[in-house]
C-alpha positions as a Markdown table, in Angstrom:
| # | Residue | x | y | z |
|---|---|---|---|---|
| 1 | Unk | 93.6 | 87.8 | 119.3 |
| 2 | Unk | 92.5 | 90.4 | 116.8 |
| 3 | Unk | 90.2 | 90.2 | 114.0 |
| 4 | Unk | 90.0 | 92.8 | 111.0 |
| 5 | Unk | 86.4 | 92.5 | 111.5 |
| 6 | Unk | 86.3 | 93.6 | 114.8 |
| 7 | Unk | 89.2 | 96.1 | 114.2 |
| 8 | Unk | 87.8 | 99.7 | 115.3 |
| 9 | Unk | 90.9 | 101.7 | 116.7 |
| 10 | Unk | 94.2 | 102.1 | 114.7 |
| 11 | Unk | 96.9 | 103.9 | 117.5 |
| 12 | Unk | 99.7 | 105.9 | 115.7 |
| 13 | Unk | 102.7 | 107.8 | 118.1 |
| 14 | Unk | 105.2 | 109.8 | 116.1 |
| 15 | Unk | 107.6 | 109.6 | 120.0 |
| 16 | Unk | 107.6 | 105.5 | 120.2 |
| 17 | Unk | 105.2 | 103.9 | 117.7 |
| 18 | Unk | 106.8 | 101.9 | 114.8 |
| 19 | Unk | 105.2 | 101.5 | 111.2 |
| 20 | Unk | 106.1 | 97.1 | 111.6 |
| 21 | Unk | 103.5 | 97.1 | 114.3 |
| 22 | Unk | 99.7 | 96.6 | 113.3 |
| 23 | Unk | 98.4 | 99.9 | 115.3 |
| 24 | Unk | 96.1 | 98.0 | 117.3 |
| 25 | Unk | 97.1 | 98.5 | 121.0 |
| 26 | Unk | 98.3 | 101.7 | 122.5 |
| 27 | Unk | 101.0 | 100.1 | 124.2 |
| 28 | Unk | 104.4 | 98.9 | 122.8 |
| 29 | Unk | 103.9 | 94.7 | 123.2 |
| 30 | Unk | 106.3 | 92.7 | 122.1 |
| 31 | Unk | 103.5 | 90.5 | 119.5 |
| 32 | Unk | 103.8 | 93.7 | 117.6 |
| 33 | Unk | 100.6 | 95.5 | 118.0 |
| 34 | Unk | 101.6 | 98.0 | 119.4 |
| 35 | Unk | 100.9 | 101.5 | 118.2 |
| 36 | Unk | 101.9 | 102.7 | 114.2 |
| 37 | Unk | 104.6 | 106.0 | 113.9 |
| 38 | Unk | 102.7 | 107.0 | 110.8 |
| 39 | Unk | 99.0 | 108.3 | 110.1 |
| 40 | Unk | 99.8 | 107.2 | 106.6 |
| 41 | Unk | 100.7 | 103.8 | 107.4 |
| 42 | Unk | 97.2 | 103.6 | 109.7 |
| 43 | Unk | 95.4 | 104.4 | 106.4 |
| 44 | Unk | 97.1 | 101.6 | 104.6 |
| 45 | Unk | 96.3 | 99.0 | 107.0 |
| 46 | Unk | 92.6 | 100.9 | 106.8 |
| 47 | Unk | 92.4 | 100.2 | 102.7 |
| 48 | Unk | 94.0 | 96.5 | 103.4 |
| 49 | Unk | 91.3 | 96.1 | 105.9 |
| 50 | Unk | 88.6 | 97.2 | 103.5 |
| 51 | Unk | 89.4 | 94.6 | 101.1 |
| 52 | Unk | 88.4 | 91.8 | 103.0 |
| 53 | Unk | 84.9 | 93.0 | 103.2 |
| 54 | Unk | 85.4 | 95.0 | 106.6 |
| 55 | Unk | 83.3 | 98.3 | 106.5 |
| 56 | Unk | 83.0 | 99.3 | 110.6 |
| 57 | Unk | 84.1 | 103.4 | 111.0 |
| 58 | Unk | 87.9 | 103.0 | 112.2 |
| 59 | Unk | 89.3 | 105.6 | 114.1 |
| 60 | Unk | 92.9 | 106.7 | 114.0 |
| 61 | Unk | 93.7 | 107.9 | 117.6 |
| 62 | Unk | 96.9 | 110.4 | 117.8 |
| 63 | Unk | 99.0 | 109.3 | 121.2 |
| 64 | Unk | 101.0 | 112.1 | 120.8 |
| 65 | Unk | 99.6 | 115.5 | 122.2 |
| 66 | Unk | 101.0 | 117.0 | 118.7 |
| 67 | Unk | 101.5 | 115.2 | 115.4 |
| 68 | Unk | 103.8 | 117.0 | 113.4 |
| 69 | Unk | 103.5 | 116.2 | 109.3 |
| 70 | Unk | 105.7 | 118.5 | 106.7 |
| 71 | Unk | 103.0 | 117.8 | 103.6 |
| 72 | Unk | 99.2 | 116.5 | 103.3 |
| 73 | Unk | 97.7 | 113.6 | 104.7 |
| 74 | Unk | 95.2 | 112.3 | 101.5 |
| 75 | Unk | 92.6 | 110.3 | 102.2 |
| 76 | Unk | 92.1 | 108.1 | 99.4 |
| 77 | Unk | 88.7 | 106.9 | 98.6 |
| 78 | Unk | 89.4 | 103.4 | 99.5 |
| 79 | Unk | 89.5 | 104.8 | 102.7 |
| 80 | Unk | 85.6 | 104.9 | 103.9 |
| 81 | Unk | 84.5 | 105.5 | 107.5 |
| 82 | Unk | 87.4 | 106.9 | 109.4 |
């Protein structure tokens, strides 16, 4: 069981992650928290975490040894501690 509290790793793979999974294993699972395919959606679930009072630094960990993007990843300010 996960809690946003206790959330301190969000896992993204461009090759077999999936932007319906929450991001918060590295490996595919079928209870869908398996890793995200988008940085961007990492920091979404980052700003919805933030709402509910959460304020622990959150790393985004790349699975992929390269992670391709064609414009820039902005880092809104809702976005503290990554």
């Amino acid at each position: 069981m996960y809690s946003i509290m206790n959330i301190t790793t969000l896992y993204v793979s461009q090759e077999y992650g999936n932007d319906r999974n929450r991001g918060f294993s590295a490996d595919i699972k079928e209870d869908g928290t398996g890793p995200l395919k988008t940085i961007e959606k990492a920091l979404e679930i980052i700003s919805q975490i933030r709402l509910f009072g959460a304020v622990q630094p959150i790393t985004i960990r790349i699975l992929d040894g390269v992670y391709k993007i064609d414009s820039p990843i902005i880092i809104k300010n809702d976005v503290s501690s990554v």
